[in-house]
MIZA-630112 format. One line per 2 residues: number of its first residue (from 0); their letters; for each residue y, z, x of C-alpha. Coordinates in nm, 2 decimals, always signed. Layout:
! MIZA-630112
NUM = a = Y,Z,X  ...
END
This chain:
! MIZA-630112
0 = xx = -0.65,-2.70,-0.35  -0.73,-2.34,-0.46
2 = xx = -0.85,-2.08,-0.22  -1.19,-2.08,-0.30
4 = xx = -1.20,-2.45,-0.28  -1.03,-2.39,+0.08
6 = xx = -1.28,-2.11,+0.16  -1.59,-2.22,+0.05
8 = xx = -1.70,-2.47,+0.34  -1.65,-2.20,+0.57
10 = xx = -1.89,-1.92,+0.38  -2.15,-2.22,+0.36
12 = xx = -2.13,-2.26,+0.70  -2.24,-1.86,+0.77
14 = xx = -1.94,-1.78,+0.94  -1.97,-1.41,+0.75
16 = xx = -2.32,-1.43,+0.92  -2.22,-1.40,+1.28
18 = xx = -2.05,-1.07,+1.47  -1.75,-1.29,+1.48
20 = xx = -1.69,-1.34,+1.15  -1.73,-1.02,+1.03
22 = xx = -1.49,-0.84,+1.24  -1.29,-1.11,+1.09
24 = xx = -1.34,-1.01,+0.71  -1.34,-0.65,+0.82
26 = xx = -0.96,-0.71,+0.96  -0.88,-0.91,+0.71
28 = xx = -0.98,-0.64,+0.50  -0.78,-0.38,+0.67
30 = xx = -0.46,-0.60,+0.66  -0.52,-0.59,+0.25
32 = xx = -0.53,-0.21,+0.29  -0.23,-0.16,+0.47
34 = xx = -0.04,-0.38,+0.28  -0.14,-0.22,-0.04
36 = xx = -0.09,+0.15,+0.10  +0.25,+0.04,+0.27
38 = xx = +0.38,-0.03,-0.09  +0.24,+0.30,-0.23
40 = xx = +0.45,+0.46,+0.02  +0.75,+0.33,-0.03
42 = xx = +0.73,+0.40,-0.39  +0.58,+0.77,-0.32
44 = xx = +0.91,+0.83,-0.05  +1.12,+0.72,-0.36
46 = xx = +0.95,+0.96,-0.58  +0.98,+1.20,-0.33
48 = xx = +1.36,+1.15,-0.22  +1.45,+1.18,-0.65
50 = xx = +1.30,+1.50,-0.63  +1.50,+1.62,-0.32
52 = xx = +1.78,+1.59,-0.51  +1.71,+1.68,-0.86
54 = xx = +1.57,+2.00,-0.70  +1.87,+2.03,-0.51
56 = xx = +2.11,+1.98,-0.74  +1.93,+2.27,-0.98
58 = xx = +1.96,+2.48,-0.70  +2.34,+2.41,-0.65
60 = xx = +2.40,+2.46,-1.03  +2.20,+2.81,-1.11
62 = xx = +2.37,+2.87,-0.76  +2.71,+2.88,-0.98
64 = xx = +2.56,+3.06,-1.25  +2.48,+2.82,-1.48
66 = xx = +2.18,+2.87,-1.61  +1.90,+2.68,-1.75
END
């Protein structure tokens, strides 16, 4: 069964209608959010960390007088 077919009988029965349900799509929603941005994180510290060190090791090597 697909996840529309699983869903459906419960948006025909209102259930996005009440307060309730709702605050459930709204979480539900958030939760999609947070999982989306933790990913973009982790890829933006990795981005991030490479850059530490390629700066760095620039740094160390016009340091020593060899210049680019």
């Amino acid at each position: 069964m697909s996840v529309l077919g699983a869903t459906l009988p419960v948006l025909q029965a209102g259930v996005l209608n009440t307060p309730l349900g709702q605050l459930l799509a709204a979480l539900v929603a958030l939760a999609l959010v947070l999982l989306v941005g933790r990913l973009f994180l982790r890829m933006a510290w990795r981005v991030v960390t490479i850059g530490i060190v390629l700066v760095a090791a620039a740094l160390a090597v016009s340091m020593l007088g060899i210049g680019f």
